[in-house]
C-alpha positions as CSV (number, residue, x, y, z in Angstrom):
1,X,126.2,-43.9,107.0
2,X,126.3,-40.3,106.6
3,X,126.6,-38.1,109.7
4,X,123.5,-35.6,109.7
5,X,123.9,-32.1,108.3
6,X,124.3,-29.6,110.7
7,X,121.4,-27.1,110.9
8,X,121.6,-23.8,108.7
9,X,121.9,-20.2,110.3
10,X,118.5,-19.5,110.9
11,X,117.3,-22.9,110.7
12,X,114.7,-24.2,114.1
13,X,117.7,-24.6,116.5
14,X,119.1,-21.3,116.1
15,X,115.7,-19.8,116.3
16,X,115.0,-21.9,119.8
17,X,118.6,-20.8,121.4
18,X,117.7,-16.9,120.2
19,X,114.2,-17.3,121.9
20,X,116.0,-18.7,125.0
21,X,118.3,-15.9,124.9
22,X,116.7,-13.0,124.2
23,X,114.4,-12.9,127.6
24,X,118.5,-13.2,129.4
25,X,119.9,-10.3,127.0
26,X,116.7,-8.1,127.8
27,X,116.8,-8.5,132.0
28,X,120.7,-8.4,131.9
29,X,119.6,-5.3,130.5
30,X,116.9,-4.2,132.6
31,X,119.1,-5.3,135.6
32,X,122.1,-2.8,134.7
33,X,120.0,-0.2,133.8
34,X,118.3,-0.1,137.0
35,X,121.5,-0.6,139.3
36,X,123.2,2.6,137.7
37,X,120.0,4.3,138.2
38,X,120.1,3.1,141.6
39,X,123.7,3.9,142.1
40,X,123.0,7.6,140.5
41,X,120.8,8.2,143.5
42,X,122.4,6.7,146.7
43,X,122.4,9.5,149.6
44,X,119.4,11.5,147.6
45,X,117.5,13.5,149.7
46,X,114.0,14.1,148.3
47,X,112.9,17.3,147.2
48,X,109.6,19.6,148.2
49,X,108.2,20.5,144.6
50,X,106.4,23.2,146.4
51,X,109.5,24.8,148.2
52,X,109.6,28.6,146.8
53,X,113.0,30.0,145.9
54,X,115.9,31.1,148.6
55,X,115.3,34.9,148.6
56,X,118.0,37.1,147.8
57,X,119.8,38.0,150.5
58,X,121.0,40.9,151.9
59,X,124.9,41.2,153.0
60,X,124.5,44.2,155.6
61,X,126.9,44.7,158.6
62,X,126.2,43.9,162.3
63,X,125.1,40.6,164.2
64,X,122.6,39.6,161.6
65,X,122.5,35.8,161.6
66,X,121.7,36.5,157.7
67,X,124.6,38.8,157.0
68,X,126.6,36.1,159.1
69,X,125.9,33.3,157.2
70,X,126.5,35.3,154.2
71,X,129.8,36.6,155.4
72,X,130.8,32.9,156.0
73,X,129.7,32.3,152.8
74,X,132.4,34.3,151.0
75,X,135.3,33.2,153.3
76,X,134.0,29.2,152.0
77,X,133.8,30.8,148.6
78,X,137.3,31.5,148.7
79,X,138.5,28.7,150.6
80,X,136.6,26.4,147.1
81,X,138.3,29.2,144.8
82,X,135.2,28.7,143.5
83,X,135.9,32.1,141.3
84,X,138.9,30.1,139.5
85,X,136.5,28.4,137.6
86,X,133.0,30.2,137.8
87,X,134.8,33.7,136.7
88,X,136.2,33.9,133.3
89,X,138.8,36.6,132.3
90,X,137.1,40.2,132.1
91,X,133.8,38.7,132.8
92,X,131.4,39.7,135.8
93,X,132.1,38.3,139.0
94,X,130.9,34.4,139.4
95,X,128.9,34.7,136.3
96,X,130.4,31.4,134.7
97,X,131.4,31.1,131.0
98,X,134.6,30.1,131.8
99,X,135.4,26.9,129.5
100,X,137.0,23.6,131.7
101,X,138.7,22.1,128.7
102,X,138.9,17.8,129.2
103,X,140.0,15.5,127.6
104,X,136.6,14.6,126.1
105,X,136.1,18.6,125.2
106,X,135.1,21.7,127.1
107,X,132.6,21.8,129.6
108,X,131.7,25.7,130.7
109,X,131.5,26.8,134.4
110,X,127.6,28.0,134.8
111,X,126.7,31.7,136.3
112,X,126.3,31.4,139.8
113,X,124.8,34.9,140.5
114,X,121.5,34.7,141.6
115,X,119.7,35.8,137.9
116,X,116.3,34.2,137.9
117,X,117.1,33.0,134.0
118,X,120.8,33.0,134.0
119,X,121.6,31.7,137.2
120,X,120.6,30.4,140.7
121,X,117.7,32.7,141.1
122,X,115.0,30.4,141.3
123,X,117.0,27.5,142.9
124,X,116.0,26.9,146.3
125,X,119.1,26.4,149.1
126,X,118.1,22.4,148.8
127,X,118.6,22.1,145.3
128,X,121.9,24.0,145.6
129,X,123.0,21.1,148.4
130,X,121.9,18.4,146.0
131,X,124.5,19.9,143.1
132,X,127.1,20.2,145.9
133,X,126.5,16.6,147.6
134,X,124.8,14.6,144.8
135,X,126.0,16.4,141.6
136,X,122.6,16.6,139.9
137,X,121.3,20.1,138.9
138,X,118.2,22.0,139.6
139,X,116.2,20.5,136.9
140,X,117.5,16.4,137.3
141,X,120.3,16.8,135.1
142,X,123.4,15.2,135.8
143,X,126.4,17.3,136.0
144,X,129.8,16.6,134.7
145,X,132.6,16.1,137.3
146,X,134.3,19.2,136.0
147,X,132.8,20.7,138.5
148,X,134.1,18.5,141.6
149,X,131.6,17.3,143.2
150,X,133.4,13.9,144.1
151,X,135.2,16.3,146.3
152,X,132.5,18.7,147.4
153,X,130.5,16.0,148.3
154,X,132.5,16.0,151.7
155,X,131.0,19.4,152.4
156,X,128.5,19.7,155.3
157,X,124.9,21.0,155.1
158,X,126.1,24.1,156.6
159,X,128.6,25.0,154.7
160,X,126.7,24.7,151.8
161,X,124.0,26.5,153.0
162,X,126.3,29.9,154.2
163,X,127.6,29.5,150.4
164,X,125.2,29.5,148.6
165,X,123.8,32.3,151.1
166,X,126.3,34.5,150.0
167,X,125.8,33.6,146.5
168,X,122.1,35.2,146.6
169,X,124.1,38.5,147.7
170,X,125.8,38.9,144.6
171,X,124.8,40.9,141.3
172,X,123.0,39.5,139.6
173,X,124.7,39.2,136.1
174,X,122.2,37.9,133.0
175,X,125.4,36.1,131.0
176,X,124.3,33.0,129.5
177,X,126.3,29.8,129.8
178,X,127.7,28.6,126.8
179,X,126.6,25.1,125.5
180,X,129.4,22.4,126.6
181,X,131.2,20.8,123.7
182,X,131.5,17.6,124.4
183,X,132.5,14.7,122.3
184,X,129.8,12.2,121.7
185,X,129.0,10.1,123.5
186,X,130.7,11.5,126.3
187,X,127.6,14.6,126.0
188,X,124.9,12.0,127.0
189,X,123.3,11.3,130.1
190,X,123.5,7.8,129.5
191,X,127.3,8.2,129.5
192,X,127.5,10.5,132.3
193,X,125.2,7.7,134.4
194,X,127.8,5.1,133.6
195,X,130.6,6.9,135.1
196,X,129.1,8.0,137.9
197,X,127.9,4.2,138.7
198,X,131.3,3.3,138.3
199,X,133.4,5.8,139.8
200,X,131.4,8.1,141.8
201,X,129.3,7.7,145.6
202,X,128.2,10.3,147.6
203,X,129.9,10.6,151.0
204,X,129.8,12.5,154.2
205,X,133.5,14.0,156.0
206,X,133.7,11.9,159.1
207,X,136.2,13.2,161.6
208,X,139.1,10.7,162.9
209,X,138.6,10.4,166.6
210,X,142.5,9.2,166.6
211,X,143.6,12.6,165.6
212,X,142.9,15.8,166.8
213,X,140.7,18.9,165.7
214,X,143.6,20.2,163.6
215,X,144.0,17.4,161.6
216,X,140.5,16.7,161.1
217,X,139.9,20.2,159.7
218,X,142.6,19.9,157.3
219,X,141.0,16.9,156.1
220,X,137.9,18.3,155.5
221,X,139.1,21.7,154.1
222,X,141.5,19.5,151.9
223,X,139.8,16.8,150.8
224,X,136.5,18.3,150.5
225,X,135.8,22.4,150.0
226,X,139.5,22.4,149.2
227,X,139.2,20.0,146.0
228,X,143.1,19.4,146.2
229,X,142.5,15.8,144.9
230,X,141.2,17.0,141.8
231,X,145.0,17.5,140.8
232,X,146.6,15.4,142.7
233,X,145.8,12.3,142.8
234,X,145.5,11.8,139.5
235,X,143.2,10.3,136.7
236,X,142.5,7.3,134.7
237,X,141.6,7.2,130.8
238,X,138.0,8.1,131.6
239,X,138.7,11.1,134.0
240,X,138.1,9.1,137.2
241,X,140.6,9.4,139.9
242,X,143.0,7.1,140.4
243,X,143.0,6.8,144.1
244,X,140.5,9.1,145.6
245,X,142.4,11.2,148.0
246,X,145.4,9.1,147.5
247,X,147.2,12.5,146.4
248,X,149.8,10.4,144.4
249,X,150.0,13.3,142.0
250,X,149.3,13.0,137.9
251,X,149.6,15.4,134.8
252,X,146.4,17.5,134.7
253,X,144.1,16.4,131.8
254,X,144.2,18.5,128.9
255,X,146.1,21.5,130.8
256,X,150.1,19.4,130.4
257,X,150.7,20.7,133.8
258,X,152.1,18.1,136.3
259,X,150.2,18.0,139.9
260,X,153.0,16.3,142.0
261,X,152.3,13.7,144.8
262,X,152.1,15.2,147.9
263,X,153.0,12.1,149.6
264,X,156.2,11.3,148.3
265,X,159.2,13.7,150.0
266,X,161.1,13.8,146.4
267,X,158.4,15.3,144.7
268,X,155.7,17.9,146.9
269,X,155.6,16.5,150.1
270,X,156.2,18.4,153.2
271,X,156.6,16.2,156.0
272,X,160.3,17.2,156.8
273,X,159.1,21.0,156.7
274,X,158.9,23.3,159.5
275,X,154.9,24.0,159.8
276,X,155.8,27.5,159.1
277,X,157.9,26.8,155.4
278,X,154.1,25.0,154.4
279,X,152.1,28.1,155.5
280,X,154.1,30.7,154.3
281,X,153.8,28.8,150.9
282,X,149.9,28.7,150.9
283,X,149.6,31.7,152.5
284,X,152.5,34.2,150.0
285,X,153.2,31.6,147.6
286,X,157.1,31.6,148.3
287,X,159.1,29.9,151.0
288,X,162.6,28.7,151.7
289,X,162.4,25.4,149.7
290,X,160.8,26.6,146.7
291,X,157.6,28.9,144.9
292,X,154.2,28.1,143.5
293,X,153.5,28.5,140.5
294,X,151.5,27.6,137.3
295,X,147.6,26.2,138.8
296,X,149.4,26.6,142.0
297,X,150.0,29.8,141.9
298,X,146.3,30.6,141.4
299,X,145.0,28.6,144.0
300,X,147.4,30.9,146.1
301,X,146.6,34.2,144.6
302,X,142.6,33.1,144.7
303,X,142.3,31.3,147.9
304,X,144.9,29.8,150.4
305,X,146.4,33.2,150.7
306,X,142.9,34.8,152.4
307,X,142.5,31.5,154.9
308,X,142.6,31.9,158.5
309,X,145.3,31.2,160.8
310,X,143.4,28.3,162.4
311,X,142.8,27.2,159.1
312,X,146.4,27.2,156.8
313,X,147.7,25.9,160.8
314,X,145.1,22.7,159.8
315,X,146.0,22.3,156.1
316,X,149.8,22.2,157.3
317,X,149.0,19.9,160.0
318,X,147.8,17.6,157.8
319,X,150.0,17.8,154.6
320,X,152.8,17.0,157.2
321,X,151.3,13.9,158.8
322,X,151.0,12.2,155.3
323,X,152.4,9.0,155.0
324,X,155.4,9.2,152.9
325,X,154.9,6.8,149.8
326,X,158.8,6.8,149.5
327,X,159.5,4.9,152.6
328,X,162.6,6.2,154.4
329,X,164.3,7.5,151.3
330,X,165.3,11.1,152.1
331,X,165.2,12.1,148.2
332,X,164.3,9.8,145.4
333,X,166.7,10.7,142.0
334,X,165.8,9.6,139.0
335,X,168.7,8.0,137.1
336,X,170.1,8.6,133.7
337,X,169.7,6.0,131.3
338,X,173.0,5.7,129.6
339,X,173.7,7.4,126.3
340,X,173.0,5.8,123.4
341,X,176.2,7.7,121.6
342,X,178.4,9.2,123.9
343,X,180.5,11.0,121.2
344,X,176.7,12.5,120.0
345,X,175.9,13.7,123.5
346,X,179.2,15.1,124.5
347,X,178.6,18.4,121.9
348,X,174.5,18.4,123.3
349,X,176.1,18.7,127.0
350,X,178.6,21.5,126.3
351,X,175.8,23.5,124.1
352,X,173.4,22.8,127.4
353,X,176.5,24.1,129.7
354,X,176.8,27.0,127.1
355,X,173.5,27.8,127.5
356,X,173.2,28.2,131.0
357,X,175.8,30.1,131.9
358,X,174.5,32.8,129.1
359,X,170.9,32.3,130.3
360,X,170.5,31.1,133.2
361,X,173.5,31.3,135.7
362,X,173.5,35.2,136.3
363,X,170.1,34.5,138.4
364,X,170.6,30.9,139.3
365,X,174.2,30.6,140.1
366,X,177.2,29.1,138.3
367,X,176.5,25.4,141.0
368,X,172.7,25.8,140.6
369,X,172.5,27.5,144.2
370,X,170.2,30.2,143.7
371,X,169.4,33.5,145.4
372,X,167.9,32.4,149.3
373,X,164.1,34.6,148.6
374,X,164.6,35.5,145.2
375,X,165.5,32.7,142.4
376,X,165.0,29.2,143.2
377,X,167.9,26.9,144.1
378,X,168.1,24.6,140.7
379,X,170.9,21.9,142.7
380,X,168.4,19.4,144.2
381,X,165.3,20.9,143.4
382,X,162.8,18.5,143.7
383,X,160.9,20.6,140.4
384,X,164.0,20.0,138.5
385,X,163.9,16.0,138.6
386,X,160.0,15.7,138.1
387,X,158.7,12.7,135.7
388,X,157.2,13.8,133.7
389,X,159.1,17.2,133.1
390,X,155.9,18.8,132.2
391,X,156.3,22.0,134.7
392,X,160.1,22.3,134.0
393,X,159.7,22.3,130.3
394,X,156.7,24.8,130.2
395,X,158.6,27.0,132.8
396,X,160.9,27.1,130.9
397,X,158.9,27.8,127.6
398,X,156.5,30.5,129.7
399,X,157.8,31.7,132.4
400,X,157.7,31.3,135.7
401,X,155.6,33.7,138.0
402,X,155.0,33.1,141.9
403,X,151.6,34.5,142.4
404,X,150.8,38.4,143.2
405,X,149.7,37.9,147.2
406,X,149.6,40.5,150.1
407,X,152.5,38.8,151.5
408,X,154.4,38.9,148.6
409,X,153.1,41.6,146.4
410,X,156.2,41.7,144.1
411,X,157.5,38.7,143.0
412,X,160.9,37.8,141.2
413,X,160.1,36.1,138.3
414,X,161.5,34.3,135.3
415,X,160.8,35.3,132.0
416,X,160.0,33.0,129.3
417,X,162.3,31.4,126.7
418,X,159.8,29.8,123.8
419,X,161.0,33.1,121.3
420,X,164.4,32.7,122.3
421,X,165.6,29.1,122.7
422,X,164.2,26.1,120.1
423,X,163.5,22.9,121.1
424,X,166.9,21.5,120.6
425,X,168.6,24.4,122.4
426,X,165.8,24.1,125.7
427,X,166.1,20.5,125.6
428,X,170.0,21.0,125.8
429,X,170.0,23.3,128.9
430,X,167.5,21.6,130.4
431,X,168.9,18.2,130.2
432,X,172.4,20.4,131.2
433,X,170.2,21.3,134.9
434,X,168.7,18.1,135.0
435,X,171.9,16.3,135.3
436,X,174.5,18.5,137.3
437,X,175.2,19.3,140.8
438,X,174.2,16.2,141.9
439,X,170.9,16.5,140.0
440,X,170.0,12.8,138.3
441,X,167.3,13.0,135.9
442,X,167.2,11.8,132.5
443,X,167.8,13.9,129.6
444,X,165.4,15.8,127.4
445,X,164.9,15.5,123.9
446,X,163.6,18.3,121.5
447,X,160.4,16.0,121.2
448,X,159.6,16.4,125.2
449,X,159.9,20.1,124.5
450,X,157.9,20.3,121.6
451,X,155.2,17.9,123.5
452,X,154.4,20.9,126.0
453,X,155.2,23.8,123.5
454,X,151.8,24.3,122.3
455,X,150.0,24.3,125.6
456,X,152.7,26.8,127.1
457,X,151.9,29.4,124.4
458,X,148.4,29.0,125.0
């Protein structure tokens, strides 16, 4: 006897399992769908349709309560460096245009001048807390975490309220934002709504009762108005951050500069500082163990320099009570993989060594020592023996330039090397730094130069 035939695609069983299955595909559906657009408004406070728009203010001297709010408003202002992103080179003041390249494309910073069609002029203080805590624009748009609100959502009521104060005192500029460009589908909404389900919750700072009033307004400034996590801790393939707040440092998406953890002692953390090393650093942008430069250098120049006392005494505070991620290690080296071909790498080290002492050593010293306040110590610079050598290598290729700063107003600087050395020859000297003086770091190769070549020259 025959066994039966099995039945046909198509045939009446398949047809009965796809009616079965259909009415489970369609409210798996419907079940996702609403839970991210559940998710997309957690902490949501409803808006008054009816509410008119904030009135421009005006900043005027005195005791004011308006021209105090407004007045804290620009202090906050610089505290966010909101102007890093929101004013682009020769443009007007906070009138946006400025493009955040991504790795998914560029998104542009909006005007924030209060321009009725340009900017914020018909946005109502409310709304303006909504972008800040919720990250969804006037008109129910959601916006893109280039502008950090998974940081700014820390920020209180207040604050957001004197900022956007002193917002409505500014000129108002009529530049139009450009379009983002935006990879599909990372230019939907749908997309966007994913993400934030997955990777983003609205929050509120609470204070630690186990520290004190120091600490807890480093926190805030740092973790929240601050936005230092937006570097440094890091991202995964789809922008999110790796730990939020973990600081563990990461290379900057599309920029190939190299935000180091500032909880690890061997690469930016300043736990065995003296609390006056950390604030002259945020406050001139030099100190005795080392400069800021690159992105850090314009957080300097654009904000930490104008803080408060109270306030760079709160971010130091803070910076130094972070757990150190390298346990009890005083300085974590990174060691040499052995070469492959000693006799290859013998003439690569003595061009390195030639190299520096025609280039380098007249500023940085014959042993790497430096010049204490003027050119960094190069023997045990933490910089030096960075994985990746992204900021060594475009240093190197660029420049180096501590920020302009009233504490510092003229800086010693390094100039740049990308028309004078090729690959080969920076890879030789830097490999040459990277491994002397008790410096252990493994050696470049013309390909890790040419990697950050490009977006040096930029």
């Amino acid at each position: 006897m025959s066994a039966p035939a099995p039945n046909p695609i198509g045939g009446p069983g398949t047809k009965r399992r796809m009616r079965l299955l259909l009415p489970a595909l369609l409210m798996l559906v419907a079940g996702a769908t609403a839970a991210v657009i559940a998710l997309n408004r957690l902490d949501e406070d409803p808006l008054d349709p009816t509410a008119p728009p904030s009135p421009a203010a005006r900043h005027t001297a005195g005791t004011d309560p308006a021209a105090a709010l407004a007045a804290r408003g620009a202090y906050l202002a610089r505290a966010g460096n909101c102007a890093g992103c929101h004013t682009r080179p020769g443009g007007a003041p906070y009138a946006g245009g400025r493009a955040i390249e991504t790795p998914f494309g560029a998104v542009h910073a909006p005007n924030l001048t209060p321009h009725p069609e340009a900017g914020l002029g018909r946005w109502t203080a409310a709304e303006f807390w909504r972008a800040m805590h919720n990250g969804r624009s006037r008109d129910g748009r959601l916006l893109y975490p280039a502008f950090p609100y998974p940081n700014y959502t820390l920020v209180t009521r207040a604050d957001s309220d004197a900022l956007f104060a002193w917002l409505r005192t500014l000129p108002p500029a009529p530049d139009a934002t450009p379009p983002n460009r935006l990879r599909f589908p990372y230019d939907t909404q749908a997309a966007l709504a994913v993400w934030r389900a997955l990777y983003f919750r609205p929050a509120r700072f609470e204070e630690d009762p186990t520290r004190d009033a120091a600490w807890n307004r480093g926190a805030y400034l740092l973790r929240g108005l601050g936005h230092c996590g937006a570097c440094h801790d890091g991202r995964n393939l789809l922008g999110a951050a790796r730990e939020q707040d973990g600081l563990g440092g990461g290379l900057i998406p599309a920029q190939n500069w190299y935000a180091p953890a500032l909880n690890r002692r061997s690469e930016a953390g300043v736990a065995h500082w003296d609390e006056a090393d950390v604030i002259a650093l945020l406050r001139t942008g030099v100190s005795r163990h080392g400069s800021a430069l690159g992105p850090m250098g314009e957080v300097v120049r654009n904000s930490t320099q104008h803080l408060d006392a109270a306030d760079l005494h709160a971010l130091a505070v803070y910076l130094r009570a972070l757990p150190d991620a390298d346990g009890s290690t005083a300085t974590r080296s990174v060691s040499a993989p052995a070469a492959a071909d000693p006799a290859a790498a013998a003439p690569a080290a003595g061009l390195g060594a030639g190299l520096y002492d025609d280039h380098c050593a007249q500023c940085h010293g014959a042993q790497g020592e430096g010049v204490p306040g003027i050119y960094p110590r190069l023997a045990g610079n933490r910089s030096v023996l960075h994985e990746p050598p992204a900021n060594l290598v475009r240093i190197a290729l660029g420049g180096g330039f501590p920020p302009v700063t009233a504490g510092n107003p003229r800086p010693f600087g390094m100039p740049p090397f990308a028309t004078v050395l090729d690959d080969a020859e920076l890879a030789a000297v830097l490999t040459h730094v990277r491994t002397s003086w008790g410096n252990r770091a493994r050696p470049l190769s013309a390909h890790d130069v040419n990697r950050y070549r490009d977006a040096a020259q930029r």
